[in-house]
N, C-alpha and C positions, 0 to 999 in steps of 0.2 A: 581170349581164352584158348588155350590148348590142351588137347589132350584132356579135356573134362576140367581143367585147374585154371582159375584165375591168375594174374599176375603173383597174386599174395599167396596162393597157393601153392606155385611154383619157388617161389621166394622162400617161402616156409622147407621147401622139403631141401634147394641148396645148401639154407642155413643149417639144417642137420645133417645133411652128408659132410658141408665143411665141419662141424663140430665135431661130428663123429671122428672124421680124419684127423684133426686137432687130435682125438683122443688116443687113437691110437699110435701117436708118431712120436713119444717121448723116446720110448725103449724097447727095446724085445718083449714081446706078450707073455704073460705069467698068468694063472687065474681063468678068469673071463676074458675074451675079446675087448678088448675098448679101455681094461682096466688099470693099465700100466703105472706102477706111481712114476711121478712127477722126478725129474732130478733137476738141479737149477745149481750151474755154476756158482762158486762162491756164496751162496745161501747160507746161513748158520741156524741152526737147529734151533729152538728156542724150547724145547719140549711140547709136552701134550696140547692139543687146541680141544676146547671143551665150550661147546655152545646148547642153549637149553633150544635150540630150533634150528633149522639147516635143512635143505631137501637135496637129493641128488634126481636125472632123468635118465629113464631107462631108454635107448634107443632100439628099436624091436625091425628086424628085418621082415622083408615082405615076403609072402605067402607067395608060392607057385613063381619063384625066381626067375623060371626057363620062360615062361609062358608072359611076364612081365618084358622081359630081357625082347621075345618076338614081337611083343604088342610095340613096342617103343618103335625095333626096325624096320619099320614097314607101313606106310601111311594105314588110317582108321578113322574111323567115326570117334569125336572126343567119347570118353566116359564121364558118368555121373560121380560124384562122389560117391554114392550108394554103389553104381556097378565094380568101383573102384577097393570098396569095402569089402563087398562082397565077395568080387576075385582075389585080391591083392593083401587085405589087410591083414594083419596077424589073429589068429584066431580067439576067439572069445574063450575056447580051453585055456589057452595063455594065459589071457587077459583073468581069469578066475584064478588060474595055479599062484599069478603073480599077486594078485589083490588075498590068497590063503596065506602065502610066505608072509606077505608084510603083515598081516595081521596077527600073526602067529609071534611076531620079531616086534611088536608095540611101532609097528609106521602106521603110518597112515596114507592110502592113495590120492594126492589132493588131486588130480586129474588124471583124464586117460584122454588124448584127442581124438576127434572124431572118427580119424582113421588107426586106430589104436598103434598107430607107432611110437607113440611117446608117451612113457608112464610116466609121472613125475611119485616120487614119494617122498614124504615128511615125516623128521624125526628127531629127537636129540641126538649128540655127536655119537652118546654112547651106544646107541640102540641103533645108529647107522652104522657104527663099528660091528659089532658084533653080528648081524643081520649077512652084512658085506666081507666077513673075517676080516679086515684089516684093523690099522689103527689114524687117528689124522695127528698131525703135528704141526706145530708152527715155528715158518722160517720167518728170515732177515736177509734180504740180500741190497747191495746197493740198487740196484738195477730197477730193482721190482717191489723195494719196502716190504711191506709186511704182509703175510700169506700164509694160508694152511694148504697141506696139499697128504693123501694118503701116504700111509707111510709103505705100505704092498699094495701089489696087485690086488683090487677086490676078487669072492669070489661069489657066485650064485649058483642056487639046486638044480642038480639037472634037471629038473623038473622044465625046466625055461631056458637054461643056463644057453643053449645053440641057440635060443630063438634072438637074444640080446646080443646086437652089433655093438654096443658103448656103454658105459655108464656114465654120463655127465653130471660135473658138478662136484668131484673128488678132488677137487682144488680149487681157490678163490683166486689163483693167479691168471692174468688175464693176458698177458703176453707169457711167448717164449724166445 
C-alpha cells in the first residue's frame, strides 16, 4: 500500500490518467477538454450510428491540485480513502450539478466511484448527442473495421464543464 492506495487502487487511477491522455491526443481541443473527435486515416464515413444504449465516463479532476501536487513530493503518512475524499475528491456540488444536467438531458448516472472521479452516464445515442452537442457516426477503416466515434468536439455546462479532464467513451475504437 502506498500512499493510502492499494496496488488496484493505484492501477485504477494510471488507468485513467492513460485513458484520459488517450483522449485528449487525437487533435487540438475544441469543446470540453478531453473531447476531441476521433480522426482515423482512411476510415470511410458510413453515416449516423444510432444505438438504443451506450454510456460515455466523465473523468473529473482533483480538488485542491497545488496541495495534492505537495502531498505527493514529499514523504507522508499514507491517507485513507476517506481522507483522500475528503481533501482531494471532486466535490459533491459537482457531483449534484452533474447528476441535475443528466437528468434534465434523459441520462442516467449508472455510477459515480468512490472517489467521485469518474462519473459514468447512460443513455441512448440520441440523448448522449444532444446532452454532449455533438453527433456520433460510423466508420470503416481497413485497420480498425468498424467503429463509431463523435463526430465534434463534445461539449458540457459550465456549471462543471473545468471540473471534467475527459470524456470517455466517444468512440468504440480501441486502437490508434
Amino acid at each position: 500500500m502506498r500512499n493510502g492506495l492499494s496496488s488496484r487502487g493505484w492501477l485504477a487511477v494510471a488507468a485513467t490518467t492513460v485513458t484520459a491522455a488517450m483522449a485528449l491526443a487525437p487533435s487540438a481541443l475544441a469543446g470540453t477538454a478531453g473531447t476531441s473527435a476521433w480522426t482515423v486515416r482512411n476510415a470511410t464515413d458510413s453515416g449516423g450510428y444510432s444505438a438504443s444504449r451506450m454510456s460515455v465516463t466523465l473523468a473529473l479532476a482533483e480538488r485542491n491540485q497545488r496541495a495534492l501536487d505537495a502531498l505527493i513530493a514529499t514523504p507522508h503518512a499514507p491517507l485513507t480513502p476517506s481522507q483522500f475524499s475528503a481533501q482531494f475528491a471532486p466535490s459533491t456540488a459537482t457531483i449534484d450539478a452533474i447528476r441535475s444536467w443528466a437528468a434534465t438531458n434523459g441520462l442516467t448516472v449508472a455510477s459515480v466511484s468512490a472517489n467521485r472521479l469518474l462519473v459514468t452516464l447512460s443513455g441512448s445515442s440520441s440523448q448522449l448527442s444532444s446532452a454532449l452537442q455533438t453527433g456520433f457516426e460510423r466508420f470503416h477503416s481497413a485497420a480498425n473495421g468498424n467503429f463509431y466515434a463523435a463526430s465534434k468536439a463534445a461539449r458540457l455546462p459550465a456549471s462543471f464543464a473545468s471540473n471534467v479532464t475527459a470524456v470517455l467513451g466517444l468512440s468504440s475504437l480501441a486502437k490508434v
